[in-house]
GUBA-263004 format. One line per field, with one value per atom (N, C-alpha, C): residue number from 1; residue in one letter; x, y, z. Coordinates in Angstrom, 2 decimals. Layout:
N
nr <- NUM ... $
rest <- A ... $
east <- X ... $
north <- Y ... $
up <- Z ... $
***
This chain:
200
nr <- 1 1 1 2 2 2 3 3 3 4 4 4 5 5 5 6 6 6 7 7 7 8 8 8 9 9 9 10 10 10 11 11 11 12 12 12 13 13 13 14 14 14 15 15 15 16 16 16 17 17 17 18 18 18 19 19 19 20 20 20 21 21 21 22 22 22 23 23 23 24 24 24 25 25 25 26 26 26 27 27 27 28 28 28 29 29 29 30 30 30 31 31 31 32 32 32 33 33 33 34 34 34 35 35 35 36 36 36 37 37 37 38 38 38 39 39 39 40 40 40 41 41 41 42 42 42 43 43 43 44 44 44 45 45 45 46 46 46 47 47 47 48 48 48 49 49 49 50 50 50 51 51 51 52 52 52 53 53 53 54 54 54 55 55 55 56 56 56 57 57 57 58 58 58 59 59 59 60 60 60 61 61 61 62 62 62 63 63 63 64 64 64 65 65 65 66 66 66 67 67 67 68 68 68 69 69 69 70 70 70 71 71 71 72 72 72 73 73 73 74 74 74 75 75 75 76 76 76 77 77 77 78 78 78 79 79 79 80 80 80 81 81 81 82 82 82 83 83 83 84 84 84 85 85 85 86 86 86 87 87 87 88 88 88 89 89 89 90 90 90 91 91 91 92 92 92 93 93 93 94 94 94 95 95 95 96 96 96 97 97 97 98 98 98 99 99 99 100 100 100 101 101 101 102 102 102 103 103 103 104 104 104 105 105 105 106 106 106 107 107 107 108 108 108 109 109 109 110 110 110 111 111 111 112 112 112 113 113 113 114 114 114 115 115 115 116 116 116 117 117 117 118 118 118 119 119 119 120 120 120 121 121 121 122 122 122 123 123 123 124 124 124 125 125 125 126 126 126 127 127 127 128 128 128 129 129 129 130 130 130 131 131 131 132 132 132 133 133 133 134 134 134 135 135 135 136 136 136 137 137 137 138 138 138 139 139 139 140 140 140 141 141 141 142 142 142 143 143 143 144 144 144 145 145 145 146 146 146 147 147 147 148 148 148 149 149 149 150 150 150 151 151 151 152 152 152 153 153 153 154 154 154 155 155 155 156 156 156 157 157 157 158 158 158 159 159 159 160 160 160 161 161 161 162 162 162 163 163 163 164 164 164 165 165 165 166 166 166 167 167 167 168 168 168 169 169 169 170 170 170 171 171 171 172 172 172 173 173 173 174 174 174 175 175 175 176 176 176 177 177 177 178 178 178 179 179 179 180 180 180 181 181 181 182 182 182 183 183 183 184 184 184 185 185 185 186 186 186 187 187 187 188 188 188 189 189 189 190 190 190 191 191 191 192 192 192 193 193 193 194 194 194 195 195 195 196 196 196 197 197 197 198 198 198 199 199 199 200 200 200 $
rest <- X X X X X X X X X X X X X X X X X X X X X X X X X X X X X X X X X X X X X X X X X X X X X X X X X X X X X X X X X X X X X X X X X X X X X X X X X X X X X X X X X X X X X X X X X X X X X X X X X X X X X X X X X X X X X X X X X X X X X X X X X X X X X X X X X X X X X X X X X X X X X X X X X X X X X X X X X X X X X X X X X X X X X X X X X X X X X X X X X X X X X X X X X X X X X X X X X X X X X X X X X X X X X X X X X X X X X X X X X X X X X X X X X X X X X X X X X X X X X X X X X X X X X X X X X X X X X X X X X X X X X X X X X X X X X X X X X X X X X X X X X X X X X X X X X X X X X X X X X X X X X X X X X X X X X X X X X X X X X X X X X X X X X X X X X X X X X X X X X X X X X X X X X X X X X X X X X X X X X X X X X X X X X X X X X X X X X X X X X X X X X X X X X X X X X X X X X X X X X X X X X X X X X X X X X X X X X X X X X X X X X X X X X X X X X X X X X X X X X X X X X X X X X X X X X X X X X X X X X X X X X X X X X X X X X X X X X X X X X X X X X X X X X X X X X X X X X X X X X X X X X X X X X X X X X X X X X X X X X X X X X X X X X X X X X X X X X X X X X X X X X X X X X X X X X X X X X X X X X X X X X X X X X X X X X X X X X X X X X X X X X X X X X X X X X X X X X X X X X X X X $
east <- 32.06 31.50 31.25 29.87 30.00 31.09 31.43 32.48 32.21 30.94 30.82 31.70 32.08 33.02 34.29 34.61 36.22 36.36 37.40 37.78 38.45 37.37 37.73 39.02 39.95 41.39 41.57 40.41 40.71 41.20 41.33 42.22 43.73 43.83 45.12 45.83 44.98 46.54 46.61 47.49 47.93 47.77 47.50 47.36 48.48 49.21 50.27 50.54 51.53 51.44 51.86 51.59 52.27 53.22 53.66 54.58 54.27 52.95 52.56 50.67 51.13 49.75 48.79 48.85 47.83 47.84 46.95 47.83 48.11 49.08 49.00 48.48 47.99 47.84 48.69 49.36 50.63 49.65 50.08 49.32 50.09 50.64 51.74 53.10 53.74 54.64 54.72 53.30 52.79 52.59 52.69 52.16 51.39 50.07 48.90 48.77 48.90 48.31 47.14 46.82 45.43 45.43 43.96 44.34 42.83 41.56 40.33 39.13 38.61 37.20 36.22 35.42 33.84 33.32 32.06 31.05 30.35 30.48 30.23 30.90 32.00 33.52 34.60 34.29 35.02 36.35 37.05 38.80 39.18 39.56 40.31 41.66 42.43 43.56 44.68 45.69 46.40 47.75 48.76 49.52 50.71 51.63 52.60 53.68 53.28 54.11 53.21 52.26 51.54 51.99 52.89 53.77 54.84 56.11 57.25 57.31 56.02 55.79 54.46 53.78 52.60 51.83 51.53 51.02 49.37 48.33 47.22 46.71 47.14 46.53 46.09 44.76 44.02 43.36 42.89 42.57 41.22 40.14 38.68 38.58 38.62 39.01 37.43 36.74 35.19 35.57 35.99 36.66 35.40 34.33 32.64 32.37 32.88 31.92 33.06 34.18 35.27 35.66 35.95 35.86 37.20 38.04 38.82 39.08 38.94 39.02 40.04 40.78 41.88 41.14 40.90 40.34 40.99 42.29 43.13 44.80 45.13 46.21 47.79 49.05 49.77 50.78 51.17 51.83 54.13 54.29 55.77 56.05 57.23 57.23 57.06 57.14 56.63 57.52 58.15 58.63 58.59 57.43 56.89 57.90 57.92 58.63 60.10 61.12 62.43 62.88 63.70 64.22 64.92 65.02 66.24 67.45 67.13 68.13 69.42 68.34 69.06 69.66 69.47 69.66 71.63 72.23 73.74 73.51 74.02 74.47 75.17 75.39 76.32 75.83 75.63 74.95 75.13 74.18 74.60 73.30 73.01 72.55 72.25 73.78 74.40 74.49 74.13 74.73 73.93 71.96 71.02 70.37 69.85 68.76 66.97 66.40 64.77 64.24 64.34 63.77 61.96 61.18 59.99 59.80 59.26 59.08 58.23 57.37 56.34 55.17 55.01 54.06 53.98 54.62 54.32 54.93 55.63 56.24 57.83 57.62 59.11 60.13 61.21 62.19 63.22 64.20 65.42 66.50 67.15 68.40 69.93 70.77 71.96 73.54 74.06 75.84 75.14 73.61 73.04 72.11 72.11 71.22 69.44 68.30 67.53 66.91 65.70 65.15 64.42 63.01 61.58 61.21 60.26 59.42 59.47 59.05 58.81 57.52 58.40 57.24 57.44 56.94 57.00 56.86 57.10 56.57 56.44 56.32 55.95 57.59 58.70 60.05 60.55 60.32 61.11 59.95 60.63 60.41 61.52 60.82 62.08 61.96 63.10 63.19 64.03 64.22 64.45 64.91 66.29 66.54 65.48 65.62 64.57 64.33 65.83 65.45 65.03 64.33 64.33 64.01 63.09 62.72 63.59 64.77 65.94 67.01 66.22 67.12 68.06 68.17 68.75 68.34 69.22 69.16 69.45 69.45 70.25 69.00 69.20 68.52 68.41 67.27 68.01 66.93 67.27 65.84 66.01 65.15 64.81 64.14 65.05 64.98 63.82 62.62 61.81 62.11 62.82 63.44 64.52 65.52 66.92 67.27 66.22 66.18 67.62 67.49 68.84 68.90 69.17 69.15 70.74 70.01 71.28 70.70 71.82 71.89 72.93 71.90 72.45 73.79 74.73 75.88 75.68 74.56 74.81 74.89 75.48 75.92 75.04 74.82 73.93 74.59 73.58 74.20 74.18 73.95 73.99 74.73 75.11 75.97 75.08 75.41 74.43 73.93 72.97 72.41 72.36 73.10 72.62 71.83 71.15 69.96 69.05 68.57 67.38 67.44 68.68 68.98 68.61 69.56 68.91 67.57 66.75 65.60 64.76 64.67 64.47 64.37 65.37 65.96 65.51 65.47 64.87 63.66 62.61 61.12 60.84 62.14 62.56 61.82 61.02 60.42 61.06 61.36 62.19 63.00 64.40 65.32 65.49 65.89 66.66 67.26 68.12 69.45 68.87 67.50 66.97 65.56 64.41 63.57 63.19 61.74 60.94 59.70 59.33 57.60 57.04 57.82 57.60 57.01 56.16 55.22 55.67 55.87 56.15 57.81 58.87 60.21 60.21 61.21 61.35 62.69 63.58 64.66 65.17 65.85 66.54 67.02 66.64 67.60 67.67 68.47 68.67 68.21 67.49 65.82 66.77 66.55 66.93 65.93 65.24 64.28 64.94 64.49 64.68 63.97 63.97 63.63 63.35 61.63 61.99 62.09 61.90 62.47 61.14 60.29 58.90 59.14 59.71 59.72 60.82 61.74 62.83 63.10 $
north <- 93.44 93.13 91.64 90.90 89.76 89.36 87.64 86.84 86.97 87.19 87.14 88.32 89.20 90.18 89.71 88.75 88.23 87.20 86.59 85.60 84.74 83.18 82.02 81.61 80.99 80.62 79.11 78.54 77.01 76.18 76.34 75.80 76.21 77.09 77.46 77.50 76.94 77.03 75.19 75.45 73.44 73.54 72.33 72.50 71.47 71.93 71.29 70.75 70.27 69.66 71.41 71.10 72.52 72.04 70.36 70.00 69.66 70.22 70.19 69.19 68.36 67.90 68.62 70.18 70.72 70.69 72.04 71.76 73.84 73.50 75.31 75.15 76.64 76.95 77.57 77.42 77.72 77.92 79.55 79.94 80.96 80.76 81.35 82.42 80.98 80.42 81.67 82.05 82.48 81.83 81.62 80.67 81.27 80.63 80.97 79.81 79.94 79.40 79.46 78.58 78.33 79.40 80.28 81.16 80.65 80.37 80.52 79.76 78.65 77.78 78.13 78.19 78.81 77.56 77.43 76.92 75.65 76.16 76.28 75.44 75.40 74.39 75.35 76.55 77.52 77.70 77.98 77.93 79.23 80.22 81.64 81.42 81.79 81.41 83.01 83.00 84.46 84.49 84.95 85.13 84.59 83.43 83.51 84.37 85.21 87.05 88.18 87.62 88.74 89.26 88.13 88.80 89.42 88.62 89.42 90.80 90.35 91.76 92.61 91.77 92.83 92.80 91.52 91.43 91.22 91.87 91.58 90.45 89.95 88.87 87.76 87.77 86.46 86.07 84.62 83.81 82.68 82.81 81.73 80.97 79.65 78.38 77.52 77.40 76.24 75.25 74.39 72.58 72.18 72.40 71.36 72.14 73.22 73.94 74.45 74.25 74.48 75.79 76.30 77.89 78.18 79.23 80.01 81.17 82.06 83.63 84.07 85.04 86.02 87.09 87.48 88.74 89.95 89.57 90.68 90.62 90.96 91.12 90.76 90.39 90.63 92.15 92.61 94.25 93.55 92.21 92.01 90.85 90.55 89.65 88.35 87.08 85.70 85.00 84.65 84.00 82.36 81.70 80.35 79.64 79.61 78.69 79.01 78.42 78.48 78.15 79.76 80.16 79.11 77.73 77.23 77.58 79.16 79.59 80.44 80.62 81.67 80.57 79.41 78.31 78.50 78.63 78.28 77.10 76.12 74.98 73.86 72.82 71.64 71.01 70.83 69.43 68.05 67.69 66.17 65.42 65.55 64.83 63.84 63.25 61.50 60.50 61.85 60.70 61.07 60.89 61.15 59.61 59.41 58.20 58.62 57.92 58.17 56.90 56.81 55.59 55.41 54.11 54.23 53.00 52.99 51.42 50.77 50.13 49.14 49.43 50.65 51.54 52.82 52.23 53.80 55.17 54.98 56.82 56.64 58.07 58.11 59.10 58.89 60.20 60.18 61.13 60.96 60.67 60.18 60.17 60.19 61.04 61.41 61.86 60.76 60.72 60.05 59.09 58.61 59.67 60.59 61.83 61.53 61.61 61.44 62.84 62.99 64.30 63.68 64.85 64.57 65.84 65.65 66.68 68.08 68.95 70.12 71.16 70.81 71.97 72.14 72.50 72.74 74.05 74.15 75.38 74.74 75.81 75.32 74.86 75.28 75.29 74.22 73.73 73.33 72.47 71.06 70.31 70.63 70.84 71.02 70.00 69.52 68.88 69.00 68.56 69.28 68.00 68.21 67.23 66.64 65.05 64.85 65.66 66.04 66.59 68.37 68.54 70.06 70.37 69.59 70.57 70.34 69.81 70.47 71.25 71.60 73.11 72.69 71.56 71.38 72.22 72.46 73.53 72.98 71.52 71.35 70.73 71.30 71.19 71.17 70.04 69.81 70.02 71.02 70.97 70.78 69.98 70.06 70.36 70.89 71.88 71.02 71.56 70.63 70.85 72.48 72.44 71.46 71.40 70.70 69.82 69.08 68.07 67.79 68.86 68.88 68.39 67.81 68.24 68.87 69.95 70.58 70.80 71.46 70.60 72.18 72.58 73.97 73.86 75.02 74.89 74.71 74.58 74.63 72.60 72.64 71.07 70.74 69.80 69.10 69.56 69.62 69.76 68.14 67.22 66.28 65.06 63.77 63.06 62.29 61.11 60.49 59.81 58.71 57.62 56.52 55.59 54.36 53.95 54.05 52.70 53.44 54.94 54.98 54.74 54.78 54.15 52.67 51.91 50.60 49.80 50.67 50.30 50.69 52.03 51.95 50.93 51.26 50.29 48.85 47.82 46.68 46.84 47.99 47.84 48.20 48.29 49.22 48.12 49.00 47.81 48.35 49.79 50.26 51.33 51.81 52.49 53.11 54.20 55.21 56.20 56.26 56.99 58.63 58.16 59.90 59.73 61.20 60.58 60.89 59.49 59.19 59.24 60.01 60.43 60.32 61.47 61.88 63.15 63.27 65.02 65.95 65.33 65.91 65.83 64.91 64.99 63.77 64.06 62.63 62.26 62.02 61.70 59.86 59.96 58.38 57.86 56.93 56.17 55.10 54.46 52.96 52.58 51.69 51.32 50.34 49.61 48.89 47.65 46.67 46.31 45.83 45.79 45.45 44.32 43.56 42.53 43.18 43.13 44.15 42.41 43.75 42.13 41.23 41.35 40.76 39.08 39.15 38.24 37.59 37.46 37.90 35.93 $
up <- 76.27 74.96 74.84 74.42 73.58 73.08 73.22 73.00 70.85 70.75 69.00 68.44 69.41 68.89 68.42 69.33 69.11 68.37 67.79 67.03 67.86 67.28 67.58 67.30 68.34 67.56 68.20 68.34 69.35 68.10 66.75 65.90 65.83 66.29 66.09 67.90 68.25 69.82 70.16 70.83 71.80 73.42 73.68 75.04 75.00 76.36 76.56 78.26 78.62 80.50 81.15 82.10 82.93 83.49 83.94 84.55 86.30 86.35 87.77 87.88 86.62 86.49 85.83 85.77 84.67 83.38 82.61 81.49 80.85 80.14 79.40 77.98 77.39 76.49 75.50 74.59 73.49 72.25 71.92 71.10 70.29 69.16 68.66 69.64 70.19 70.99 72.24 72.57 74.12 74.40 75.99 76.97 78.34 78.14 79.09 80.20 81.55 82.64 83.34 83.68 84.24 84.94 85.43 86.29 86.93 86.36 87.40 86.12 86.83 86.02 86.89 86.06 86.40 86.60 87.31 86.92 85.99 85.02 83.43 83.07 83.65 83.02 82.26 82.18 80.98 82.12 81.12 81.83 81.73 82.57 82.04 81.92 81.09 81.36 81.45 81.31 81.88 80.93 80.68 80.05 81.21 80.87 81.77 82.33 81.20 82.10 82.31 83.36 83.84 85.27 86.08 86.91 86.61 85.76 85.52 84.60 83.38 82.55 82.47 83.68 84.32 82.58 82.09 81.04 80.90 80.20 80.75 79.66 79.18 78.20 78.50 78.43 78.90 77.52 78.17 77.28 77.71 77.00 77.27 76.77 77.30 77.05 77.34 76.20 76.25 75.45 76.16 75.40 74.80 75.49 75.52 74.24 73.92 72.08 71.64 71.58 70.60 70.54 71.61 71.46 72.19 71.61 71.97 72.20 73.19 72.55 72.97 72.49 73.02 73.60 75.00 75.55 75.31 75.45 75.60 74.86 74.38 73.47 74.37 73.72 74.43 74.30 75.24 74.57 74.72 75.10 74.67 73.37 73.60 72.07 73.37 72.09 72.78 73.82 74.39 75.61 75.83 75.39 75.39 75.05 73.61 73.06 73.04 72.46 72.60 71.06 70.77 69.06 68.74 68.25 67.78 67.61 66.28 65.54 66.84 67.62 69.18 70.13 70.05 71.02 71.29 71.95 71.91 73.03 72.07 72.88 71.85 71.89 71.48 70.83 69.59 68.39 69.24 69.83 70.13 69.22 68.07 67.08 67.19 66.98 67.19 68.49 69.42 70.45 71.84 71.31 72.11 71.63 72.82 72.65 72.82 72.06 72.51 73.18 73.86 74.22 74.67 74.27 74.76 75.35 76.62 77.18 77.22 77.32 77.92 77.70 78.73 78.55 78.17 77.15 76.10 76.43 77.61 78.03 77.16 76.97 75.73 76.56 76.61 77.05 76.43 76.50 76.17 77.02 76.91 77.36 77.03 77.01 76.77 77.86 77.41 78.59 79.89 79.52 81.01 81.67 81.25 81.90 81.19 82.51 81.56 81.48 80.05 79.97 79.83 80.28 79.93 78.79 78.12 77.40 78.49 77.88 78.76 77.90 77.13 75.90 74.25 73.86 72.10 71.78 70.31 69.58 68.07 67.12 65.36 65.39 66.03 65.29 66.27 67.48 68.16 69.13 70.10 70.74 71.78 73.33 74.18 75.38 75.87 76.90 78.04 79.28 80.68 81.28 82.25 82.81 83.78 83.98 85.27 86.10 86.91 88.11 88.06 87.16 86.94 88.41 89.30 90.50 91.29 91.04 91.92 91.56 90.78 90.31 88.92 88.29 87.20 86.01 85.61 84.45 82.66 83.01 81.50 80.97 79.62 78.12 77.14 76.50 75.17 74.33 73.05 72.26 70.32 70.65 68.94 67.61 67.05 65.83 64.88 64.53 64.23 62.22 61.99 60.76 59.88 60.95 60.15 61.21 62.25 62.39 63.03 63.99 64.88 66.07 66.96 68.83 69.62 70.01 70.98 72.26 73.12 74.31 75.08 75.99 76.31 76.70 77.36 77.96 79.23 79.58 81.52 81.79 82.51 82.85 84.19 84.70 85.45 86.96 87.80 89.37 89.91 89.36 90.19 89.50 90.19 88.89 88.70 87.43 86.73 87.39 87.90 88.41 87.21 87.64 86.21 86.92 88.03 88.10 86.92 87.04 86.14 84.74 84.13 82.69 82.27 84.01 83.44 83.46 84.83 84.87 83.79 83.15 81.93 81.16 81.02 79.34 79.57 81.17 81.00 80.77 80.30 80.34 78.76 77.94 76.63 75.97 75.01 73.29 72.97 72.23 71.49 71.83 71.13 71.53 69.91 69.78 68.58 69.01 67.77 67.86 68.22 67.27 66.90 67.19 66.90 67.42 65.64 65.39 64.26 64.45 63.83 63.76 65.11 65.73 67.00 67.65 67.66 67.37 66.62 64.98 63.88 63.22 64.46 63.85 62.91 62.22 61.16 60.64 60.89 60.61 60.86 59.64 59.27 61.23 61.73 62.74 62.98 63.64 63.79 65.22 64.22 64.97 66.26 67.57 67.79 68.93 68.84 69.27 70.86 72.15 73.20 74.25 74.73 75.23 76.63 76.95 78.27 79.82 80.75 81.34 81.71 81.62 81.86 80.84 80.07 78.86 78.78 79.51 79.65 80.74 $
***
C-alpha cells in the first residue's frame, strides 16, 4: 500500500546514538535499529526485538521531507526505555557528579566510576559504565519525574582508575552535584566553576 495510507509520526519519535557510531530510533519507548538505506537516502529501520521476539515492526525513516512511518506494528510491550518506577537500585542523588569539560562532552561520574549516556525515554535518562564493552553491567538512571538518580545493584567488574577522573576534571569548566537543564532534568545544585589545565 501507499506510504499516504499510514501516519506520519517523525514528530513524535528521537533519534538517539546506537553506541557504535550510528544512530536508533525511540518511539514511544521502542527501539528501532538501522537495518538497510536505499538509494534515495530513506532509512528502514527494524524493531530491536526482531531477533529475540521475532518482532516484525519496521519503521521509514525520510530525514530530507520529514517523514516517519510505522510499517508494521509491534505485537510485545516496549523494551527501549527503562521503568523508573521498576528500577531496584540505590538513591545516590547526593553523591553523583555531572561533569562537562572543555569541549562540551558531559558524563557522570560516581565513587570515581565514569558513566556515559546510553539512552532515554519520556520518564527517564539512562547511563552505562565506560567500560560497557567489557562486559560492565553497572547503571545509573534518571527519573526525569522526581528528579532522582539510582544506580542498579550490580557492582563493577573492574576497579576504579583515577587517572580518568583526574584527566577529566583538569579539562572541567564545570562540575554539579546534579544534573541542570540537562535534556529536560532540573533540579537545585551546587554549581562549582573549574580551572581546566590549559589556563592553568
Amino acid at each position: 500500500s501507499s506510504d499516504s495510507s499510514y501516519l506520519n509520526i517523525y514528530d513524535e519519535i528521537q533519534i538517539i546514538p546506537s553506541g557504535r557510531g550510528g544512530t536508533c530510533i525511540l518511539h514511544n519507548d521502542y527501539k528501532f535499529t538501522l537495518h538497510i538505506t536505499n538509494n534515495d537516502g530513506i532509512c528502514y529501520y527494524r524493531c530491536k526485538a526482531h531477533k529475540k521476539k521475532k518482532c516484525q515492526a519496521r519503521l521509514k525513516y525520510d530525514e530530507s521531507n520529514g517523514i516517519a512511518i510505522l510499517l508494521k506494528d509491534h505485537d510485545h510491550s516496549p523494551e527501549a526505555g527503562i521503568d523508573p518506577d521498576s528500577f531496584v537500585g540505590t538513591d545516590i542523588t547526593d553523591d553523583i557528579e555531572m561533569v562537562t569539560n572543555n569541549k562540551g562532552s558531559t558524563v557522570v561520574f560516581y565513587n570515581g566510576f565514569k558513566y556515559l549516556k546510553s539512552g532515554e525515554s519520556k520518564t527517564s535518562l539512562q547511563y552505562r559504565c565506560v567500560l560497557y564493552m567489557k562486559k560492565c553491567r553497572s547503571r545509573i538512571i534518571f527519573n526525569r519525574e522526581n528528579k532522582t538518580a539510582m544506580k542498579n545493584e550490580i557492582g563493577h567488574n573492574h576497579d576504579v582508575d583515577p587517572h580518568s577522573y583526574d584527566s577529566f576534571m583538569s579539562s572541567a569548566v564545570e562540575t554539579q552535584r546534579f544534573v541542570k537543564n540537562v535534556t529536560g532534568m532540573k533540579r537545585k545544585s551546587k554549581m562549582i566553576t573549574c580551572v581546566s589545565a590549559t589556563e592553568k
